[in-house]
KEKEBA-915117 format. One line per 10 residues: number of its first residue (from 1); their letters; for each residue y, z, x of N, C-alpha, C, O. Coordinates in nm, 3 decimals. Layout:
<atoms>
NUM) A) Y:Z:X:Y:Z:X:Y:Z:X:Y:Z:X; ...
</atoms>
This chain:
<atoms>
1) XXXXXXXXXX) 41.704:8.100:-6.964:41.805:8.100:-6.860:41.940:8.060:-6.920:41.943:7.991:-7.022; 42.054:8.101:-6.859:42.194:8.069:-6.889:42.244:7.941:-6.785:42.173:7.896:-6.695; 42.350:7.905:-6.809:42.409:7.782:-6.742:42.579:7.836:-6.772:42.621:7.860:-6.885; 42.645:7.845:-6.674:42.783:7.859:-6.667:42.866:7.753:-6.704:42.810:7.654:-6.656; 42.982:7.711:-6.770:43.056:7.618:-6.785:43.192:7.610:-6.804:43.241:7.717:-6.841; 43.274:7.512:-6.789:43.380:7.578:-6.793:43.453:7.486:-6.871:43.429:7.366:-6.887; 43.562:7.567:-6.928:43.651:7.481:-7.025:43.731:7.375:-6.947:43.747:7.393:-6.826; 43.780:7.269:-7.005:43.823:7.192:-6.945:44.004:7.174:-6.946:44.083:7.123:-6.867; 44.022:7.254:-7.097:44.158:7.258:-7.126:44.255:7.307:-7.043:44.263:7.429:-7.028; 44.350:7.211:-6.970:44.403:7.281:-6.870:44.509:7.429:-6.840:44.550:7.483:-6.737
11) XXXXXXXXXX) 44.526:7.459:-7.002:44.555:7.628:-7.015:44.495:7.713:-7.000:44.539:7.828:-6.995; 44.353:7.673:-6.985:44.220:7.751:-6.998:44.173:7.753:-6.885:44.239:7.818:-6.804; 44.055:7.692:-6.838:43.993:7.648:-6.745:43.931:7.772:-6.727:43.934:7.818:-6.612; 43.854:7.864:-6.851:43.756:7.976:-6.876:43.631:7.941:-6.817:43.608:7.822:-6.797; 43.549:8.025:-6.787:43.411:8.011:-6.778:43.324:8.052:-6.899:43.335:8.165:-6.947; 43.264:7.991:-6.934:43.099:8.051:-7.006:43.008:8.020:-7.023:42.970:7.903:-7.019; 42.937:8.131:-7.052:42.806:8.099:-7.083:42.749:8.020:-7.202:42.800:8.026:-7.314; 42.647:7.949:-7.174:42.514:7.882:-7.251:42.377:7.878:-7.262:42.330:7.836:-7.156; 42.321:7.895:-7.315:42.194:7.890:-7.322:42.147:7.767:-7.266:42.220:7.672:-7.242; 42.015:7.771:-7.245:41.978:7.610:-7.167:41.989:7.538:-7.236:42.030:7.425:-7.210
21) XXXXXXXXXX) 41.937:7.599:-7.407:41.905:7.525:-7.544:42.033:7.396:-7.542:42.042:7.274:-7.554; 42.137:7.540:-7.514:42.298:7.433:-7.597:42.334:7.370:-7.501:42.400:7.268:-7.518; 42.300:7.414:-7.374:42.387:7.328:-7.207:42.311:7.197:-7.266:42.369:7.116:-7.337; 42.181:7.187:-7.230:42.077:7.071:-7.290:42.178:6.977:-7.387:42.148:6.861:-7.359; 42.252:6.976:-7.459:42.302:6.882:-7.545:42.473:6.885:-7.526:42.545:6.833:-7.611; 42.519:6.939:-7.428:42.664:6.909:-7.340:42.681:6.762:-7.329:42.569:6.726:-7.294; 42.738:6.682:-7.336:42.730:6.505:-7.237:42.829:6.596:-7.188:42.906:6.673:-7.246; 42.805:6.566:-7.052:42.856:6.558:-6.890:42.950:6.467:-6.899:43.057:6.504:-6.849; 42.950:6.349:-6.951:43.045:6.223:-6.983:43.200:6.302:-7.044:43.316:6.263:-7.056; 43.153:6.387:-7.063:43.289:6.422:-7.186:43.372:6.595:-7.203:43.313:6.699:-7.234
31) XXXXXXXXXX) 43.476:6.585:-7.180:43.537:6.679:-7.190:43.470:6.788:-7.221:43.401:6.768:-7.321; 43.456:6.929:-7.164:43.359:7.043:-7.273:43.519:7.144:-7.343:43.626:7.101:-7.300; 43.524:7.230:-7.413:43.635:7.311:-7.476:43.550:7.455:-7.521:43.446:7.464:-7.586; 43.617:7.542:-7.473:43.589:7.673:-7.548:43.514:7.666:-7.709:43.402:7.706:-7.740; 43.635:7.588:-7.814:43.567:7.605:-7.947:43.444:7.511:-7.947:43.411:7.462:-8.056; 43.382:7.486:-7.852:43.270:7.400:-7.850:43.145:7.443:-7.846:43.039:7.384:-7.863; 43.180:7.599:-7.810:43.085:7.737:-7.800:42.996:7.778:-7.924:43.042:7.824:-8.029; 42.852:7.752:-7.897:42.819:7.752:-8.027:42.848:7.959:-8.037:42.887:8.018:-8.137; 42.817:8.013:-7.921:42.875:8.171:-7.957:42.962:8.191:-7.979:43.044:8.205:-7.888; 43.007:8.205:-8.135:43.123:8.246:-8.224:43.218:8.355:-8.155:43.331:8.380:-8.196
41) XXXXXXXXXX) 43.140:8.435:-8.014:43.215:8.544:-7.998:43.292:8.477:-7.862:43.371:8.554:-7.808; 43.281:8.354:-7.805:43.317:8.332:-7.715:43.396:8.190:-7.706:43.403:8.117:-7.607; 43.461:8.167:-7.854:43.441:7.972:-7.913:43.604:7.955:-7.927:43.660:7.882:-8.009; 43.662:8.029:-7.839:43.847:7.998:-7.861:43.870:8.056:-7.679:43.807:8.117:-7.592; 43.974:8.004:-7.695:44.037:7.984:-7.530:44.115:8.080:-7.546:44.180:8.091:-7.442; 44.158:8.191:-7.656:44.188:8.328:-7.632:44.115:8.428:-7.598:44.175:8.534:-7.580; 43.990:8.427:-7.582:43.906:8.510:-7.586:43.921:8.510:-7.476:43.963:8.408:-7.422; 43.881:8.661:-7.377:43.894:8.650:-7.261:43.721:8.602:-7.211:43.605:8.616:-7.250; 43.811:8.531:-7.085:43.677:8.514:-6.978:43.569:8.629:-6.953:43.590:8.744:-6.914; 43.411:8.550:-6.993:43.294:8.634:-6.979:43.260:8.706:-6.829:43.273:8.664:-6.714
51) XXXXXXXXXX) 43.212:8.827:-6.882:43.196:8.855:-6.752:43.088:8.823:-6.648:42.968:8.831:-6.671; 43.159:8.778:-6.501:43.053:8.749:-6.380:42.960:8.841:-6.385:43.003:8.936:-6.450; 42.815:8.865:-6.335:42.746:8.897:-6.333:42.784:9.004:-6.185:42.897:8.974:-6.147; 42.741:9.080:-6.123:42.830:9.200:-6.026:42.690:9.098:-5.905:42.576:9.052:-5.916; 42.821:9.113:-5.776:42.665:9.041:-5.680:42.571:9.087:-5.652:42.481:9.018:-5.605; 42.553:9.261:-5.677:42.455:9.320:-5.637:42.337:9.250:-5.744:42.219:9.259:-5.709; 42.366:9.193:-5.852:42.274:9.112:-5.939:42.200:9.006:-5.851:42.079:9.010:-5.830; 42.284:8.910:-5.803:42.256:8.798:-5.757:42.143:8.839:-5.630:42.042:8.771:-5.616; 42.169:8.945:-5.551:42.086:8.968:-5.445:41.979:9.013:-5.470:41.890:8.999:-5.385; 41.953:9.080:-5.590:41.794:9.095:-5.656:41.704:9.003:-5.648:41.583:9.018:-5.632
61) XXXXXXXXXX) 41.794:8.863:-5.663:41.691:8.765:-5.709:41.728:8.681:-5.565:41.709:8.560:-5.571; 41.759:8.713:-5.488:41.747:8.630:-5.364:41.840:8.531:-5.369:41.791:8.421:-5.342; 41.978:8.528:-5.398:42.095:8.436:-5.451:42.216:8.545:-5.345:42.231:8.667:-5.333; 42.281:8.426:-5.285:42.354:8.440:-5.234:42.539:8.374:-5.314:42.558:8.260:-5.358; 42.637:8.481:-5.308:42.774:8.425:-5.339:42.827:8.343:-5.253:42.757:8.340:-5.151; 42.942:8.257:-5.245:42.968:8.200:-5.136:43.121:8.205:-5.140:43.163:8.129:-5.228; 43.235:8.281:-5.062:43.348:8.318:-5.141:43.445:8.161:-5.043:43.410:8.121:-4.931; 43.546:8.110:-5.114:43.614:8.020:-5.012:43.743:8.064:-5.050:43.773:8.126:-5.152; 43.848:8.010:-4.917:43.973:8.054:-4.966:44.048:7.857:-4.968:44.168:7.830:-4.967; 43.946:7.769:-4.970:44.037:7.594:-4.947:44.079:7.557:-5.115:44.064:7.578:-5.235
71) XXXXXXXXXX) 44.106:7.524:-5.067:44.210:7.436:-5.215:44.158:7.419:-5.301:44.052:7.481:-5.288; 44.160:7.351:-5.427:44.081:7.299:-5.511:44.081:7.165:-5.505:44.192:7.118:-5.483; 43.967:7.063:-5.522:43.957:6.954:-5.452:43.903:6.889:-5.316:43.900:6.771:-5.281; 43.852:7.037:-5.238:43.850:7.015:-5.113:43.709:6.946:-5.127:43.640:6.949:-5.229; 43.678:6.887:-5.014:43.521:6.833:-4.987:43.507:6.925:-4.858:43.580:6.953:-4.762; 43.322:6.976:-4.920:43.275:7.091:-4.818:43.152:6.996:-4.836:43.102:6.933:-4.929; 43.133:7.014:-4.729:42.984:6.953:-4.657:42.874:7.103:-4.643:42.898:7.202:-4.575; 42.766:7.079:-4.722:42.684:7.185:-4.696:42.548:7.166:-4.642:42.519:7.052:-4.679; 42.422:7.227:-4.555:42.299:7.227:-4.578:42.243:7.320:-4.626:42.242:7.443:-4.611; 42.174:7.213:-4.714:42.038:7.282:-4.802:41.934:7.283:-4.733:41.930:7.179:-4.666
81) XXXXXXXXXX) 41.813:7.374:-4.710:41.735:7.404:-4.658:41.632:7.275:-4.742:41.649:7.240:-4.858; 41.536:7.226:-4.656:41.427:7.098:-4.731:41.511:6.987:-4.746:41.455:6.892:-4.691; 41.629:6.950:-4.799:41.705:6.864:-4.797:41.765:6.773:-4.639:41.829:6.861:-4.580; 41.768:6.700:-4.590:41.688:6.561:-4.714:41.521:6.578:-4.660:41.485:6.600:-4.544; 41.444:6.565:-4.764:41.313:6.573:-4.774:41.253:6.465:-4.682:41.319:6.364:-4.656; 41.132:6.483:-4.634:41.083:6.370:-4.546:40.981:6.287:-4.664:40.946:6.170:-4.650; 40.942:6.377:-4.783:40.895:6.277:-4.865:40.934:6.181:-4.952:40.867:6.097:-5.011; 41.144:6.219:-4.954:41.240:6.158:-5.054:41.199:5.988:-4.961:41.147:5.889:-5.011; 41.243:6.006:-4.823:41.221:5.867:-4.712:41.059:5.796:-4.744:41.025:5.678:-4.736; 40.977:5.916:-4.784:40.818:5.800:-4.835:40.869:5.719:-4.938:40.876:5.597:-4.946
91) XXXXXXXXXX) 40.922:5.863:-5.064:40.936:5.741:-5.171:41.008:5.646:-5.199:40.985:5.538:-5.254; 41.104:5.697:-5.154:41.207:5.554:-5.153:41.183:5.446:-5.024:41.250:5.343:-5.031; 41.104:5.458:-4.921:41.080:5.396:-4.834:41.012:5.249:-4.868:41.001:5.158:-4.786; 40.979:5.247:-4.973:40.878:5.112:-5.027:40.968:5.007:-5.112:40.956:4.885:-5.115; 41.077:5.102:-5.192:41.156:5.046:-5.282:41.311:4.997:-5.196:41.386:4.917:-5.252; 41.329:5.028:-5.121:41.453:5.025:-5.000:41.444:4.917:-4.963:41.323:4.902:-4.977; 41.493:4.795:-4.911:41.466:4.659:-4.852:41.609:4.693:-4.747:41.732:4.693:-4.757; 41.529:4.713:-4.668:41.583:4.743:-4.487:41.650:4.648:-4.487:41.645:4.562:-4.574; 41.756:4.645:-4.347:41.804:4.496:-4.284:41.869:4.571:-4.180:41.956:4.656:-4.202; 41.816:4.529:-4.036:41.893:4.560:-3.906:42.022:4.511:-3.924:42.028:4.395:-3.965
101) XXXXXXX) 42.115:4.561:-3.906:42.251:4.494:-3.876:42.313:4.503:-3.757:42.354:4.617:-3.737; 42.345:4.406:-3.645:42.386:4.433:-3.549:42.493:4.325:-3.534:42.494:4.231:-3.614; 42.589:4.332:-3.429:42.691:4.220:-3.460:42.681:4.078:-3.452:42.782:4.008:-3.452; 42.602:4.045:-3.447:42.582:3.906:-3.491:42.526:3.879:-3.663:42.552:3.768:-3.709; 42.462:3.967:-3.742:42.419:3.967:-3.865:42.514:3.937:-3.930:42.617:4.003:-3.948; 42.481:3.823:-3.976:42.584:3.813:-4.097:42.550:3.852:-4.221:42.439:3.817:-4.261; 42.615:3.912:-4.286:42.590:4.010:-4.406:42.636:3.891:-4.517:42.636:3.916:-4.638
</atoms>
């Protein structure tokens, strides 16, 4: 499988591709950059942006696009189907230490 990513350089801000192999050893902690690409054909921020996959792809496999026209930065609230799980509330239900709070509780 591939993993999309994107440059971080703010002249850039390219997309590409990775293998799981190389996403697998990204830190998330830290800036990513085009020449960081272990694909030589894709490892400079001149190169043009890879191409999207066409959506009629995505609908093969039961994947939906989602197009927005809000800002960048915006907070979108979404539901996921199964989310939140009724078994996430078992497991964490044991490890959770409850406390009613009502206005007299002093916290």
């Amino acid at each position: 499988t591939t993993v999309w990513i994107q440059c971080e350089f703010e002249n850039c801000l390219k997309w590409r591709i990775l293998t799981s192999e190389d996403a697998s050893v990204v830190d998330s902690n830290k800036p990513w950059y085009c020449n960081m690409n272990p694909n030589s054909s894709f490892s400079s921020c001149s190169v043009a942006e890879e191409r999207y996959p066409e959506e009629s792809a995505f609908h093969k496999y039961g994947l939906k696009l989602v197009y927005s026209q809000l800002p960048l930065g915006s907070l979108v609230l979404a539901k996921m189907s199964g989310w939140p799980s009724s078994d996430l509330n078992n497991t964490l239900g044991s490890s959770i230490n409850r406390k009613h709070v009502t206005s007299s509780t002093k916290l």
